[in-house]
N, CA, C and O atoms as a GROMACS GRO file, in nm:
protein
  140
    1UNK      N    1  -0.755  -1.071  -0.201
    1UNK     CA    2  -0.822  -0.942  -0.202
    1UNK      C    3  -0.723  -0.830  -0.233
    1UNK      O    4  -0.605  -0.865  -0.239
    2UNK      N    5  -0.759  -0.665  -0.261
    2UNK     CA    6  -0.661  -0.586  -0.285
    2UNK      C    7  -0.616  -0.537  -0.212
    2UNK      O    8  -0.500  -0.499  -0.232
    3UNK      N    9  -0.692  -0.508  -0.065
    3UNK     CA   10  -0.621  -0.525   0.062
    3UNK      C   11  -0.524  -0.589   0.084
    3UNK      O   12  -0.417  -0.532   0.108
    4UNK      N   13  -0.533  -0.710   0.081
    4UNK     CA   14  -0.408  -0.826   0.107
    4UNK      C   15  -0.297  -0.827   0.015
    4UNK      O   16  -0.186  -0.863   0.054
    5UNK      N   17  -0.321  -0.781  -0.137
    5UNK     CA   18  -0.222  -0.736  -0.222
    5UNK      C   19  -0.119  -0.605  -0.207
    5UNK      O   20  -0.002  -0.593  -0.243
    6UNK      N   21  -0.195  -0.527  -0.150
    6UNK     CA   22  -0.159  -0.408  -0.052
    6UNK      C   23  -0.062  -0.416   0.050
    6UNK      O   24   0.050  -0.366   0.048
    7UNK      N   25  -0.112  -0.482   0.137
    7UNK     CA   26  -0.075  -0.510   0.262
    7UNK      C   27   0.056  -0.592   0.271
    7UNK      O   28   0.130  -0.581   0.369
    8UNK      N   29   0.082  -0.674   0.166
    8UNK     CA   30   0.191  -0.791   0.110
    8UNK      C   31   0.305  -0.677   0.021
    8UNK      O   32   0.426  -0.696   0.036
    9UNK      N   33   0.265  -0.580  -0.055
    9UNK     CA   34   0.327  -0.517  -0.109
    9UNK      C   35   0.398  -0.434  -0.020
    9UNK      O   36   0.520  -0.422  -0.030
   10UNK      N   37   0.335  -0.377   0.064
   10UNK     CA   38   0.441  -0.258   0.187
   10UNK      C   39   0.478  -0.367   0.291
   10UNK      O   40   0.532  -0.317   0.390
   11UNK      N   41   0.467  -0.488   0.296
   11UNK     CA   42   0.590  -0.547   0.390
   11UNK      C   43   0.697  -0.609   0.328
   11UNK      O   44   0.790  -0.649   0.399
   12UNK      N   45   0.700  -0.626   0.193
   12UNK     CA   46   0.793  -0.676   0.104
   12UNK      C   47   0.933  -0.512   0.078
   12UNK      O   48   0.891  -0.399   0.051
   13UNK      N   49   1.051  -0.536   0.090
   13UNK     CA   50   1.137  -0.471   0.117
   13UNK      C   51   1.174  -0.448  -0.041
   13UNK      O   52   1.292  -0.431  -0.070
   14UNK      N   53   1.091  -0.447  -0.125
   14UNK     CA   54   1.138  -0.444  -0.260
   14UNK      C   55   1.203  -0.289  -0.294
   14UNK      O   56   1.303  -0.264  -0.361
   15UNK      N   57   1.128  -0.213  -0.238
   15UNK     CA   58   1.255  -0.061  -0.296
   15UNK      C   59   1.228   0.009  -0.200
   15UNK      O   60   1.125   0.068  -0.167
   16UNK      N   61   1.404  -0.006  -0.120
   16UNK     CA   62   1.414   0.082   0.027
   16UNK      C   63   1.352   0.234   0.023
   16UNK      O   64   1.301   0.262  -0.086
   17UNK      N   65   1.348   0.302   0.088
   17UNK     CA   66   1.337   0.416   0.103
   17UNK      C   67   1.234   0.485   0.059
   17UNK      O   68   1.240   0.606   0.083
   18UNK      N   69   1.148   0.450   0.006
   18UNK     CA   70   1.026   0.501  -0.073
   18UNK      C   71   0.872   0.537  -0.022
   18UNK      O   72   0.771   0.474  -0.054
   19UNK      N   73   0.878   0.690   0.092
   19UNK     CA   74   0.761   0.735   0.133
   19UNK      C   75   0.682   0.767   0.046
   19UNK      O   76   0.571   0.782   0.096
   20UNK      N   77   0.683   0.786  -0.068
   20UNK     CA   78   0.616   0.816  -0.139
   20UNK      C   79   0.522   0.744  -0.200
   20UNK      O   80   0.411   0.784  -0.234
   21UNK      N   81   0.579   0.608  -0.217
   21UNK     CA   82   0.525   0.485  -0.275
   21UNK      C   83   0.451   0.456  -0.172
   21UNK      O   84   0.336   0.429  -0.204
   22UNK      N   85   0.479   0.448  -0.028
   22UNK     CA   86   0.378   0.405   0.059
   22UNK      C   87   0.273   0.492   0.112
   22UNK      O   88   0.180   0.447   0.179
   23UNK      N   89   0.286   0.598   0.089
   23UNK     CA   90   0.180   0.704   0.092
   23UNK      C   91   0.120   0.674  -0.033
   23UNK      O   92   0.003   0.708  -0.020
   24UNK      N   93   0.134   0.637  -0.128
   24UNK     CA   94   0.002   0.611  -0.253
   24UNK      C   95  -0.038   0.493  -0.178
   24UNK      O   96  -0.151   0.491  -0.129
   25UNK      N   97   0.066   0.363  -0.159
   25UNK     CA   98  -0.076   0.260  -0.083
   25UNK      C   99  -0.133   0.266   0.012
   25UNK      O  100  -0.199   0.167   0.042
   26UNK      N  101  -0.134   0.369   0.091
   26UNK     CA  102  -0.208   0.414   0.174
   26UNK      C  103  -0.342   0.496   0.145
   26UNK      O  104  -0.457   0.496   0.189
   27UNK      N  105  -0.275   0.561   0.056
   27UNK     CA  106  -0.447   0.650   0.040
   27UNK      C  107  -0.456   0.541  -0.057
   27UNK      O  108  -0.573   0.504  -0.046
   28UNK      N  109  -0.396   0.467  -0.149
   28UNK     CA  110  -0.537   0.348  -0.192
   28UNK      C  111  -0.611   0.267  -0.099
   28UNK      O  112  -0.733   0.253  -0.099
   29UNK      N  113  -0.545   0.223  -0.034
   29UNK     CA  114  -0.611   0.126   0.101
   29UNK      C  115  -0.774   0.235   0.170
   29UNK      O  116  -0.880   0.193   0.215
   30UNK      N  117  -0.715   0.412   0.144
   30UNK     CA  118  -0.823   0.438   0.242
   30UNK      C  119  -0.941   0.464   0.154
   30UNK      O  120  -1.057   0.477   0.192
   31UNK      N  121  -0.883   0.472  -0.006
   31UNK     CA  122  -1.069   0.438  -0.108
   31UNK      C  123  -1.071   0.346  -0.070
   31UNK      O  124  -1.131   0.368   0.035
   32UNK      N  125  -1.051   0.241  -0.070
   32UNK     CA  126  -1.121   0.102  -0.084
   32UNK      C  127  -1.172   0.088   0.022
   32UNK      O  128  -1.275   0.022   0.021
   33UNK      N  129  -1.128   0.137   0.139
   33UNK     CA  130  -1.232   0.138   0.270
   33UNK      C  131  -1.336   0.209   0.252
   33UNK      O  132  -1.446   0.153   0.247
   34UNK      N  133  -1.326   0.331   0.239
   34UNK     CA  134  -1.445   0.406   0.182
   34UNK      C  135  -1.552   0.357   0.077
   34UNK      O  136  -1.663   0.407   0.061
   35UNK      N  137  -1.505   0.264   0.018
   35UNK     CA  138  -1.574   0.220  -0.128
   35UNK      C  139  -1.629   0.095  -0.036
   35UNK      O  140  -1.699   0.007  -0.086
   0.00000   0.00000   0.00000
């Protein structure tokens, strides 16, 4: 699911430091709840 693609992507340590990147998968995570 894209949840789980999501969810796999922000626990994977692939590029330190990056609030920014996890604030976009976050508000994607919160359309897709909404949707």
């Amino acid at each position: 699911s894209v949840l789980g693609l999501i969810g796999n992507t922000l626990r994977l340590p692939l590029v330190p430091g990056t609030p920014q990147l996890e604030a976009r998968f976050k508000e994607l995570i919160a359309k897709y709840d909404l949707n």
